[in-house]
Every structure is written in structure tokens, then in C-alpha cells.
C-alpha positions as YAML, in Angstrom:
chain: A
units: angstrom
residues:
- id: 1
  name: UNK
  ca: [11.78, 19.16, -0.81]
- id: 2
  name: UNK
  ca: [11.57, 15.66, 0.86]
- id: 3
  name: UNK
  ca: [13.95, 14.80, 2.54]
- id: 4
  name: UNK
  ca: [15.39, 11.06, 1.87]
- id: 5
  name: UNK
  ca: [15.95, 8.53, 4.86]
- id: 6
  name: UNK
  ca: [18.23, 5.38, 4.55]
- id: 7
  name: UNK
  ca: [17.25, 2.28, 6.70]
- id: 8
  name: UNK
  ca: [19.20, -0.83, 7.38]
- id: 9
  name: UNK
  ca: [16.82, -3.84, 7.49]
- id: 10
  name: UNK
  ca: [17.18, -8.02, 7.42]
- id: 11
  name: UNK
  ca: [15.84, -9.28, 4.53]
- id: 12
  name: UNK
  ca: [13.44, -11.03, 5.91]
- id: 13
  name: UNK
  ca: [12.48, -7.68, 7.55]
- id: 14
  name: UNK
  ca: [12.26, -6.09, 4.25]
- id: 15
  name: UNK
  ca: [9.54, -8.36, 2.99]
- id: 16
  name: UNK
  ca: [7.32, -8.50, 5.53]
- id: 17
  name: UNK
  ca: [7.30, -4.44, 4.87]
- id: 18
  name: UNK
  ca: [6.67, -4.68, 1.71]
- id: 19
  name: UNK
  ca: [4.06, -7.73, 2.32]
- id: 20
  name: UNK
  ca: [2.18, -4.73, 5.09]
- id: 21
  name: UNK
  ca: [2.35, -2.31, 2.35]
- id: 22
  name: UNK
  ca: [0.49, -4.50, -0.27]
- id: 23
  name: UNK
  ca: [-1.93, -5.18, 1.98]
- id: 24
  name: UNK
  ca: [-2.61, -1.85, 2.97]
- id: 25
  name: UNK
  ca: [-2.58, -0.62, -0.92]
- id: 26
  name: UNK
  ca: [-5.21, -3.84, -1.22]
- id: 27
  name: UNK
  ca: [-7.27, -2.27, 1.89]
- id: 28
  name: UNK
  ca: [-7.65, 1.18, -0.09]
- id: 29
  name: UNK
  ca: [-8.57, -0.58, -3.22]
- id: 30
  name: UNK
  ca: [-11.62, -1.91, -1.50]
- id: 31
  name: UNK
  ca: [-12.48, 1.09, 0.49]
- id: 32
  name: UNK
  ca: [-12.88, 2.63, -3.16]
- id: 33
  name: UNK
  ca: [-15.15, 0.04, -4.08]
- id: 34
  name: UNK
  ca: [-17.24, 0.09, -1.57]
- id: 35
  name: UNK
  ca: [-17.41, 3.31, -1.70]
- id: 36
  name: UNK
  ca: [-18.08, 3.12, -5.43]
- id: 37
  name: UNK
  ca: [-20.87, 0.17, -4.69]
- id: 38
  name: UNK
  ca: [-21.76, 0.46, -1.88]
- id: 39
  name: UNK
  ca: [-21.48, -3.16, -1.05]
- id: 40
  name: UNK
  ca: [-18.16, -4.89, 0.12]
- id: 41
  name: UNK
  ca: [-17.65, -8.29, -1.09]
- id: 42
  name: UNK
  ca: [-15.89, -9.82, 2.30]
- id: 43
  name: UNK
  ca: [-18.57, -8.82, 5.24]
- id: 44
  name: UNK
  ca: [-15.84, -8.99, 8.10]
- id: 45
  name: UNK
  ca: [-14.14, -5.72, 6.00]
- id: 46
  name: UNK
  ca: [-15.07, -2.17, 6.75]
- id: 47
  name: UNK
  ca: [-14.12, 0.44, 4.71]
- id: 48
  name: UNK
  ca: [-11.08, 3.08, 5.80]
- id: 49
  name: UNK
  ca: [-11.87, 6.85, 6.42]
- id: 50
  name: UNK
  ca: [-11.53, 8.84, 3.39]
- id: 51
  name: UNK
  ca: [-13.54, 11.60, 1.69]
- id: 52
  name: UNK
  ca: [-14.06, 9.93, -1.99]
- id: 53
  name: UNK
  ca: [-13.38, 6.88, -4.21]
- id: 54
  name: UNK
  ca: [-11.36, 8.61, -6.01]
- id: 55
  name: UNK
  ca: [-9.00, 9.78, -2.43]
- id: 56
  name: UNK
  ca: [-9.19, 6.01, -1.38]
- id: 57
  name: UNK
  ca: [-8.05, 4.69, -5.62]
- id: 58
  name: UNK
  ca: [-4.93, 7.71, -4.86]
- id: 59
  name: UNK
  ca: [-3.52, 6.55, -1.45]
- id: 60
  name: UNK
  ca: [-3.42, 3.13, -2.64]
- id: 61
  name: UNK
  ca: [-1.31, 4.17, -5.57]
- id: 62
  name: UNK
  ca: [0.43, 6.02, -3.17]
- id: 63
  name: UNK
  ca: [1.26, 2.27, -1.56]
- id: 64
  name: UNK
  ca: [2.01, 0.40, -4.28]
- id: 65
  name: UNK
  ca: [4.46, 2.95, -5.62]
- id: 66
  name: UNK
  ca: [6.19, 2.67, -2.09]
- id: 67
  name: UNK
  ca: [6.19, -1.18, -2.57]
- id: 68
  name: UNK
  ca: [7.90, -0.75, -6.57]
- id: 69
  name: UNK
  ca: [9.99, 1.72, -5.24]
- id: 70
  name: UNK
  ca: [11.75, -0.52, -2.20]
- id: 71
  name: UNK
  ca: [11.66, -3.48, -4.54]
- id: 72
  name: UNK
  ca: [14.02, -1.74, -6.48]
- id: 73
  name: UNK
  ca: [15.83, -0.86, -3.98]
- id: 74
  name: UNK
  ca: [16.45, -4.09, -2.87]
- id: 75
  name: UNK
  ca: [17.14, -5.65, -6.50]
- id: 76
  name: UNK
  ca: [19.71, -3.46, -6.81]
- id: 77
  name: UNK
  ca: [21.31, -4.62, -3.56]
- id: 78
  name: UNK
  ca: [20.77, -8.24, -4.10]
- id: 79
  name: UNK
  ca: [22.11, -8.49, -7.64]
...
């Protein structure tokens, strides 16, 4: 089993996390579809390393339950 961490961060801190971690979930989301298309709709962006659409569509799930996950986090210590 995984084993849980706790970390102490400034708020301020906290967002620009979460702000990386949406923009890394966005990054996968277009590796998929260029990967899908094969044509990427901003030319200055090149596609991450992964071995299928379907691997790239995953990881950024993988991201953007992270993000949920701290968000609650932090509503609950904010309320």
C-alpha cells in the first residue's frame, strides 16, 4: 500500500502546484491528440513520450485527480 505524505505549504504555494499540475494534465491531453491526429494545433508544442493515446488520455487523469484531490484538501482547511 501507498504510503501517505503530509506537506506544509503557503497558500500561495499551494496554487501555483496545483496551477503546474493543470498544466501538465493539459500537456497530456494534447500529446493524446496529436497522437490521435497527428497534427497539433499550437506548432511551438511537441508531444510528451508515451506509448499510446490512450497512455497519454490516463496520465492526464492521473493529474487532474491529483489537482481534485489537493483542492479538497485545502477546502477543508480553509473553511
Amino acid at each position: 500500500m501507498a504510503k501517505s505524505l503530509q506537506f506544509t505549504l503557503e497558500t500561495s504555494d499551494a496554487m501555483q502546484l496545483l496551477d503546474g499540475l493543470k498544466a501538465r494534465a493539459e500537456e497530456w491531453d494534447k500529446t493524446a491528440e496529436i497522437m490521435e491526429t497527428g497534427y497539433a494545433a499550437d506548432d511551438h508544442y511537441f508531444a510528451l513520450e508515451c506509448e499510446s493515446p490512450k497512455e497519454a488520455k490516463q496520465i492526464g487523469q492521473h493529474y487532474r485527480d491529483l489537482v481534485v484531490n489537493i483542492e479538497r484538501q485545502i477546502a477543508t482547511q480553509i473553511a
